[in-house]
Backbone as a ProteinNet text record, in pm:
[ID]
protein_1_A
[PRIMARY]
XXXXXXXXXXXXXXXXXXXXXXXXXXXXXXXXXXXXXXXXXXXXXXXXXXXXXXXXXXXXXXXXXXXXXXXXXXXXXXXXXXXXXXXXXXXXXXXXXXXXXXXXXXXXXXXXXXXXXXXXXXXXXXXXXXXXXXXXXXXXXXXXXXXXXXXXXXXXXXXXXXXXXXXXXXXX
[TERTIARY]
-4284.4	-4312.6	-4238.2	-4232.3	-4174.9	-4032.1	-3987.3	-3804.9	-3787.2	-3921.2	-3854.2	-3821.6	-3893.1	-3924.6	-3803	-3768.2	-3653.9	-3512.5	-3529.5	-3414.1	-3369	-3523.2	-3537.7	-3511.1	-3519.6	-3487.1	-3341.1	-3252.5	-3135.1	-3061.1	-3119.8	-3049.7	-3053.8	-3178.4	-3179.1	-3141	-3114.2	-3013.9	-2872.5	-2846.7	-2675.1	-2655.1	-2735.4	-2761.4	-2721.4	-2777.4	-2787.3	-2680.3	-2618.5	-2528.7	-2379.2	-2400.8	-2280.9	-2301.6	-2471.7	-2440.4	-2424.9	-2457.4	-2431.7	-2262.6	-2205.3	-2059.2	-1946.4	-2062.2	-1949.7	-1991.8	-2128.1	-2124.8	-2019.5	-1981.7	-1884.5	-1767	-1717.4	-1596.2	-1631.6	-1697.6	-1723.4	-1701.1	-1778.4	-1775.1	-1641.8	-1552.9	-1412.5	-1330.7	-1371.6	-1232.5	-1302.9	-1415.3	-1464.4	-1344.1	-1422.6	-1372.5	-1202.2	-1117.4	-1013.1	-938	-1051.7	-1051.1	-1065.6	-1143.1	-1223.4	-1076.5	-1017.7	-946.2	-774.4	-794.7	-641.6	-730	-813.9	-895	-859.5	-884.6	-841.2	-696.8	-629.1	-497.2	-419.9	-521.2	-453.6	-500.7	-575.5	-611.7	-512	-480.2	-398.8	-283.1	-205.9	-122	-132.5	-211.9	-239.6	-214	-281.4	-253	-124.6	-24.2	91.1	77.6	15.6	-73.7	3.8	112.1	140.9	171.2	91.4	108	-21.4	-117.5	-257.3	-260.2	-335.5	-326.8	-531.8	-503	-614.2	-768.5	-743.9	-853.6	-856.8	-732.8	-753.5	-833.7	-820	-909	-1011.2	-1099.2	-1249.3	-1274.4	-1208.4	-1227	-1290	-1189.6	-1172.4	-1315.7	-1337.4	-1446.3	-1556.9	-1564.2	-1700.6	-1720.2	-1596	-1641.1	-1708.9	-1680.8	-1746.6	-1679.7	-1801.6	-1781	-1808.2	-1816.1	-1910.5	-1787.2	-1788.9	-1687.2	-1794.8	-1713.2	-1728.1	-1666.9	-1658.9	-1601.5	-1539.2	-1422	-1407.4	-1492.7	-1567.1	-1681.8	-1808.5	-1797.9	-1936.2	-1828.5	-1716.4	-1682.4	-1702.5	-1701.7	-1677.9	-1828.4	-1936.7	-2030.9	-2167.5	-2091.8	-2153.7	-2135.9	-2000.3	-1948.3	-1836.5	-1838.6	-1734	-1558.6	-1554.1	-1409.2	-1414.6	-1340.1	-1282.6	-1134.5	-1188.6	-1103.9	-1109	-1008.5	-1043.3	-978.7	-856.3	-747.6	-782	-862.1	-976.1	-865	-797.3	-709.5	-607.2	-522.8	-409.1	-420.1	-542.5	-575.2	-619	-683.1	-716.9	-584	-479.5	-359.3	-301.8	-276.4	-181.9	-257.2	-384	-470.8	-456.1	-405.6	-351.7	-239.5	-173.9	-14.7	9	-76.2	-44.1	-155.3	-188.7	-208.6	-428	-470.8	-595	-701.4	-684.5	-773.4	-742.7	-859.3	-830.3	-846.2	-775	-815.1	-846.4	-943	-990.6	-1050.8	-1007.9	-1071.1	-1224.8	-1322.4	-1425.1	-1381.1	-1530.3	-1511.4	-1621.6	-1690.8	-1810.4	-1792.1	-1698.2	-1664.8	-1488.7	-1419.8	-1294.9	-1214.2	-1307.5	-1228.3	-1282.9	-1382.7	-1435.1	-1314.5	-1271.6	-1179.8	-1266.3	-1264.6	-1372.2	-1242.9	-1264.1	-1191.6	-1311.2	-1249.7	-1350.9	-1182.2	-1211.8	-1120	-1067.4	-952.4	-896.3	-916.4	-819.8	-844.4	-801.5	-685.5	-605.6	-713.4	-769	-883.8	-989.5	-1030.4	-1132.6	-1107.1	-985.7	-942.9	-943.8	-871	-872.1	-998.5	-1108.3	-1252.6	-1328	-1294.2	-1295.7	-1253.2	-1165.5	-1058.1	-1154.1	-1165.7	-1237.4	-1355.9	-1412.1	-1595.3	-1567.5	-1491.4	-1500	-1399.5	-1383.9	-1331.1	-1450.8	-1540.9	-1705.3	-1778.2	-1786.2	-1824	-1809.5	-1674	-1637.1	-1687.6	-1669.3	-1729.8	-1830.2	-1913.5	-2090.2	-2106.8	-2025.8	-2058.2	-2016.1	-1903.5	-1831.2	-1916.2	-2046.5	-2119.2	-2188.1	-2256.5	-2348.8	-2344.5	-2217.4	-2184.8	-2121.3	-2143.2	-2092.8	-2182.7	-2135.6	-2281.5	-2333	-2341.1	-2339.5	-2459.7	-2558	-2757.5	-2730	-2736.8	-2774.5	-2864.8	-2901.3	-3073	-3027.4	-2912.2	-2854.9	-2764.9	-2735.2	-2601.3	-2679	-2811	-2937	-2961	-3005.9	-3053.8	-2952.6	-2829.2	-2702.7	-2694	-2705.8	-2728	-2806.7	-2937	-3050.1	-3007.6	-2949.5	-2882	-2801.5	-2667	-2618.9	-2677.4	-2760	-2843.2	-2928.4	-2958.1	-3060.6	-2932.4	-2817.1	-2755.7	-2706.5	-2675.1	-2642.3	-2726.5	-2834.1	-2967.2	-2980.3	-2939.8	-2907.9	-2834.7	-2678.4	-2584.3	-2587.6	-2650.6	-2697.9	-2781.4	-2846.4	-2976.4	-2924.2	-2835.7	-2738.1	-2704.1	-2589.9	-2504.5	-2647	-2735.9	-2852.9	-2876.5	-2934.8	-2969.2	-2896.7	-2755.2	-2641.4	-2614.6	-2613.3	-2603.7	-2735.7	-2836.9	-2983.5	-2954.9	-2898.6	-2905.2	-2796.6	-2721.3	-2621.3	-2636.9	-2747.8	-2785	-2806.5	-2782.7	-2837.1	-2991	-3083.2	-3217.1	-3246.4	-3346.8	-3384.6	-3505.5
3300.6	3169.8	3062	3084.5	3011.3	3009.1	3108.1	3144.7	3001.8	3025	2936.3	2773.4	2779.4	2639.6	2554.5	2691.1	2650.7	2641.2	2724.2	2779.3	2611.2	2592.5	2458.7	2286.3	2355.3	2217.3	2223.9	2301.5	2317.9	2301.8	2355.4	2347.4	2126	2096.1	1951.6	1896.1	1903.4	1854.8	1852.2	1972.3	2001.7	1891.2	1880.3	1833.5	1633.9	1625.5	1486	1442.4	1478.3	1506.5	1488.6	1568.5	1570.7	1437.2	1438.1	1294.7	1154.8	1154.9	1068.6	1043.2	1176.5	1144	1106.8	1158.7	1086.5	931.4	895.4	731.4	671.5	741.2	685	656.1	753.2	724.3	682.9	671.4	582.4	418	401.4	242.6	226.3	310.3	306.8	327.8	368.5	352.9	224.5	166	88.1	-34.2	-63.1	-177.7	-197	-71.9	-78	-159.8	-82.5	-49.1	-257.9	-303.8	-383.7	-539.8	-495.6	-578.7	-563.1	-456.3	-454.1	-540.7	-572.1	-655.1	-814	-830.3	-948.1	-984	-892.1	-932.9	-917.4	-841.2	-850.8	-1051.2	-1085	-1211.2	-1282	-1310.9	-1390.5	-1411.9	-1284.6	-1262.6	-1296.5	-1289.1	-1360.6	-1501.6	-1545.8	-1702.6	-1774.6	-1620.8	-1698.5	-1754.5	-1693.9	-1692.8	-1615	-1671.7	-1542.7	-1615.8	-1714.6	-1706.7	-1703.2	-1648.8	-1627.2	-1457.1	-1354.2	-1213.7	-1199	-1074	-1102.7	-1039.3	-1057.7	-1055.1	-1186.9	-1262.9	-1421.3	-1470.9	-1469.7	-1502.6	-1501	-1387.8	-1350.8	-1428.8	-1422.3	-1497.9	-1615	-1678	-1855.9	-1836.6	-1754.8	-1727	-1751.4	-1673.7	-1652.4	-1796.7	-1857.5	-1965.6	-2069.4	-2101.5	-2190.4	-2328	-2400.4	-2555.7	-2560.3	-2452.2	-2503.6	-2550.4	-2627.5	-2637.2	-2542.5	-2469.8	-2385.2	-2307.2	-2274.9	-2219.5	-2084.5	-2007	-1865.3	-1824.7	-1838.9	-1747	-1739.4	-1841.9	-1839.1	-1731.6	-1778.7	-1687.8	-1558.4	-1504.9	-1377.9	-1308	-1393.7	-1348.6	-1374.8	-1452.4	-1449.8	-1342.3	-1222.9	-1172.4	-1198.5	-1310.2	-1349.3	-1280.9	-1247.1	-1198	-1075.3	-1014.4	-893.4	-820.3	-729	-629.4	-741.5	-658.4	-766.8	-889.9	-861.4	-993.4	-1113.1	-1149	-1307.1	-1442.9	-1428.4	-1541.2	-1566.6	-1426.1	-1397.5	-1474.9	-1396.4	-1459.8	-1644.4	-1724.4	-1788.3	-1904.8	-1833.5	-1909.4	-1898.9	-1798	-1804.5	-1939.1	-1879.8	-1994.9	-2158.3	-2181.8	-2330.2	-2358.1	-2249	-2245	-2301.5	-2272.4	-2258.4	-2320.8	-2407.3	-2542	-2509.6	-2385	-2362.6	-2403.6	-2379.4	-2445.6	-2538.7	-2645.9	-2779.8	-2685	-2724.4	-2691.5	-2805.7	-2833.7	-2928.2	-2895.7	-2942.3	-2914.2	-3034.5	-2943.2	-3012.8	-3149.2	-3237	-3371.7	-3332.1	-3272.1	-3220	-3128.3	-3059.5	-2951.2	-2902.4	-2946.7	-3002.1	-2824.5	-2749.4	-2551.8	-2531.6	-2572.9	-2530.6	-2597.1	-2543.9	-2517.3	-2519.2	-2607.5	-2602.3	-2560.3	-2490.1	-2480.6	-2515.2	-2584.6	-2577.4	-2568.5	-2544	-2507.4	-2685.8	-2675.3	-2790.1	-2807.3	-2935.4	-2926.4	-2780.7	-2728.5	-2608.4	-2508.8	-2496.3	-2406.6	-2383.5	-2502.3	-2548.7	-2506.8	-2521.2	-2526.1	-2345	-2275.1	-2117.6	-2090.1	-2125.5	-2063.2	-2051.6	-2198.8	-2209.2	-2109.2	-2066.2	-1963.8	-1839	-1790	-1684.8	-1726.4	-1752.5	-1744.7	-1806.2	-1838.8	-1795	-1620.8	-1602.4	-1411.2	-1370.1	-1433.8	-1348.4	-1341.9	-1508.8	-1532	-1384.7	-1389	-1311.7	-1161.2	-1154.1	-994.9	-953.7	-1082.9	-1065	-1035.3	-1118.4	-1174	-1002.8	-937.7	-822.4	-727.6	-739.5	-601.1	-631.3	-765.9	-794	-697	-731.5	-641.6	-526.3	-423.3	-323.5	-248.3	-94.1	25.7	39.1	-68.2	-44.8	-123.5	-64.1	-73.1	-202.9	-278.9	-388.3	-405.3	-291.7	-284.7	-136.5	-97.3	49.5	-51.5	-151.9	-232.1	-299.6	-338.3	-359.8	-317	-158.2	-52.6	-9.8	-4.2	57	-77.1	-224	-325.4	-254.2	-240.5	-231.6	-81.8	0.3	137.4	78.4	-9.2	-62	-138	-196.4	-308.4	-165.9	-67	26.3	100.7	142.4	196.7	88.7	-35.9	-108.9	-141.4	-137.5	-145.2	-12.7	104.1	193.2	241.6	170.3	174.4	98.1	-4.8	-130.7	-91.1	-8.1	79.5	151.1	224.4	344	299.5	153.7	82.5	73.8	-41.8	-99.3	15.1	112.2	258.9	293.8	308.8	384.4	278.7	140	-20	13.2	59	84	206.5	275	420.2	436.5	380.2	332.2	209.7	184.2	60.8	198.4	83.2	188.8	180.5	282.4	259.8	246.6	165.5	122.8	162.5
3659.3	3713.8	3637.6	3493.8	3451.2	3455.6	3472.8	3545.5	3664.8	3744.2	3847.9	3851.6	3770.7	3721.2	3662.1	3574.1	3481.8	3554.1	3675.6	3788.7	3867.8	3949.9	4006.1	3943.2	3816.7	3700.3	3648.7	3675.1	3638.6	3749.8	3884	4017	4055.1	3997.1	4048.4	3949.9	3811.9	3758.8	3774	3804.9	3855.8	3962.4	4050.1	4209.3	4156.6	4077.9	4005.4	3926.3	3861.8	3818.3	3910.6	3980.7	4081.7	4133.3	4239.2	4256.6	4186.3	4055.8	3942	3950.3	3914.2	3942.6	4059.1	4184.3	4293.1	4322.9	4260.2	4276.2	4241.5	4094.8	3972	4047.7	4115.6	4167.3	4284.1	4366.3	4484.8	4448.7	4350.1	4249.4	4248	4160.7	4144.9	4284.7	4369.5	4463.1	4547.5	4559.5	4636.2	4599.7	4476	4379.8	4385.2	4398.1	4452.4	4544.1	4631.5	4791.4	4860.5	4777	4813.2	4722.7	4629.4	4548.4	4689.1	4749	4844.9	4951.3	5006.4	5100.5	5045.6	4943.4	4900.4	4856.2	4817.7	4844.3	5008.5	5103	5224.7	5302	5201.7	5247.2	5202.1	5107.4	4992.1	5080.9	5101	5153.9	5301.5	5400.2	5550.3	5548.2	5430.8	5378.1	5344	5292.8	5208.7	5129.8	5022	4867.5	4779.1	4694.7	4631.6	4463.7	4458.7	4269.5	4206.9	4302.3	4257.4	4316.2	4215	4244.7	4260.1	4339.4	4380.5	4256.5	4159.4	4039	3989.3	4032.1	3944.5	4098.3	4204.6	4326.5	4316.5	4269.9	4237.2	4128	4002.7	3922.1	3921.1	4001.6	4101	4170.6	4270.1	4351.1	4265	4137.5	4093	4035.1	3960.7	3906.7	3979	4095.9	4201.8	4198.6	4195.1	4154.8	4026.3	3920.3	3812.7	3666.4	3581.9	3473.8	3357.2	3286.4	3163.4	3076.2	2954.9	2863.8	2884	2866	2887.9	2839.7	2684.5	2672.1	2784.6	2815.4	2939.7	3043.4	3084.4	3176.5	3160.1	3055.2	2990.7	2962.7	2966	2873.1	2990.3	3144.4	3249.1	3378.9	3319.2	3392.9	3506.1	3486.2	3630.3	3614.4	3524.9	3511.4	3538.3	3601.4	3638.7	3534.1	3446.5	3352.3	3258.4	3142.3	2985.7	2978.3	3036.9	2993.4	3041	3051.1	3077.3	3016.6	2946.9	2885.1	2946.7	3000.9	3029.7	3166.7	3284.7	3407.9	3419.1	3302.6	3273.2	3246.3	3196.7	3154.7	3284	3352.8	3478.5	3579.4	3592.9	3710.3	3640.1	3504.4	3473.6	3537.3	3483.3	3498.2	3644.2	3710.5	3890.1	3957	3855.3	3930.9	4020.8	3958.7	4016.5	3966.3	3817	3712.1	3639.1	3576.8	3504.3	3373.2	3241.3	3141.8	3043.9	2989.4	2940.2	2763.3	2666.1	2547.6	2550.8	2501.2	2506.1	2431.2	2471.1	2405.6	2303.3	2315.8	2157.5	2083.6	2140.1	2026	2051.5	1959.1	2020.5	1996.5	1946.9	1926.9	2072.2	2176.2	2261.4	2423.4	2501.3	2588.6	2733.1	2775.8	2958.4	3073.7	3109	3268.4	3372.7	3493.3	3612	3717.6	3864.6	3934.6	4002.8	4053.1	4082.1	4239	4249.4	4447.8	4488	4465.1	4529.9	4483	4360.1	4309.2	4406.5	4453.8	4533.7	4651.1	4715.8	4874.3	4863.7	4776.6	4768.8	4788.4	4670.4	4658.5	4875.5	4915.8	5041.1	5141.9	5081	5196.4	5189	5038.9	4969.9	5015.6	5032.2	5077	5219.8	5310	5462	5477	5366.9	5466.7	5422.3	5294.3	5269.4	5407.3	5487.9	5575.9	5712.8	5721.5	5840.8	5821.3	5656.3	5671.9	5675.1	5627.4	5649.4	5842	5883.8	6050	6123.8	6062.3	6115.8	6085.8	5956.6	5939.8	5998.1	6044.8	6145.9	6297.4	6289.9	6458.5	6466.2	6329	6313.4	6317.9	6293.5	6313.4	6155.6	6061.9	5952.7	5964.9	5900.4	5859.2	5725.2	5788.9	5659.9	5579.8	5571.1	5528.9	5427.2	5454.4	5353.4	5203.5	5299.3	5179.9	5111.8	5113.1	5046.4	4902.1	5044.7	4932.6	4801.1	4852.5	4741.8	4645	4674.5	4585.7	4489.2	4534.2	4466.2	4363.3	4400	4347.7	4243.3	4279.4	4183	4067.1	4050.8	3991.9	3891.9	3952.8	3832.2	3773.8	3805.1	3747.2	3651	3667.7	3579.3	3453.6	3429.6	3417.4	3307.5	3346.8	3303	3203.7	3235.9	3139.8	3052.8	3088.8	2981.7	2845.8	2912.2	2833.6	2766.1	2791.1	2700.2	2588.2	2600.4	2549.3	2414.2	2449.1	2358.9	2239.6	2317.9	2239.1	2162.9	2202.2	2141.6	2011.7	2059.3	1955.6	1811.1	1923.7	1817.1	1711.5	1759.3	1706.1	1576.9	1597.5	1534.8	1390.3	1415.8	1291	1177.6	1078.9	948.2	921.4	880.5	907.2	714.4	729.6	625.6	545.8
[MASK]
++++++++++++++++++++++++++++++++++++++++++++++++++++++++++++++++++++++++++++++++++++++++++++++++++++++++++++++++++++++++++++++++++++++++++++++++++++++++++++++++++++++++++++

């Protein structure tokens, strides 16, 4: 009896596992998948000194003015080079760069008119694709649920990270 147990606990781990790992790469080709969507916009536009990770970037920032560390430490950047993308979107006229007036080592970006008019462009193709899953055979009530999937796995890895941070202290 206890064979089976052990049989059934190894079979639904394997089972978990596998599906643990094809999320992984589902995440990864989505995120891809989903970054050629936004450069097929850019490009519809005749957009070509903004790439489409400095777009999201722009996107996430909004209307709001703030520090790269806030950018960085709020998530809105996409991969590490946060400075590199940060310098190009000056360079080209998307972002204001501003050294604080209270703390003159501290650096504010907020997005400009053209910053502004892009973010616009970028949250009406959000618009159209919300409106297109509306009238698609796609359960809006599944893209929900996989939010909610994403959000515990994140939640998750977060947890790892902490532990692994905890485990790692020297104990006293």
């Amino acid at each position: 009896m206890s064979d089976t147990i052990h049989v059934d606990a190894t079979s639904s781990l394997s089972d978990i596992r596998q599906d643990y790992l094809e999320a992984i790469r589902l995440i990864e080709r989505l995120h891809r998948q989903f970054l050629e969507v936004v450069k097929t916009e850019l490009d519809n536009h005749g957009i070509a000194d903004i790439n489409n990770i400095q777009a999201l970037i722009l996107f996430n920032i909004g209307d709001s003015e703030l520090t790269v560390g806030e950018l960085t430490n709020r998530g809105y950047y996409l991969g590490s080079n946060v400075s590199y993308n940060v310098r190009k979107m000056v360079e080209n006229n998307y972002l204001i760069q501003e050294r604080s007036t209270h703390d003159k080592r501290s650096v504010r970006i907020r997005p400009s008119s053209k910053g502004r008019d892009l973010y616009q462009q970028i949250s009406g193709m959000f618009d159209t694709h919300a409106k297109d899953i509306l009238e698609s055979s796609i359960n809006s009530n599944d893209i929900k649920i996989a939010s909610q999937s994403y959000r515990q796995l994140e939640q998750f890895w977060a947890g790892l990270l902490n532990y692994n941070l905890i485990r790692t202290l020297p104990r006293t």
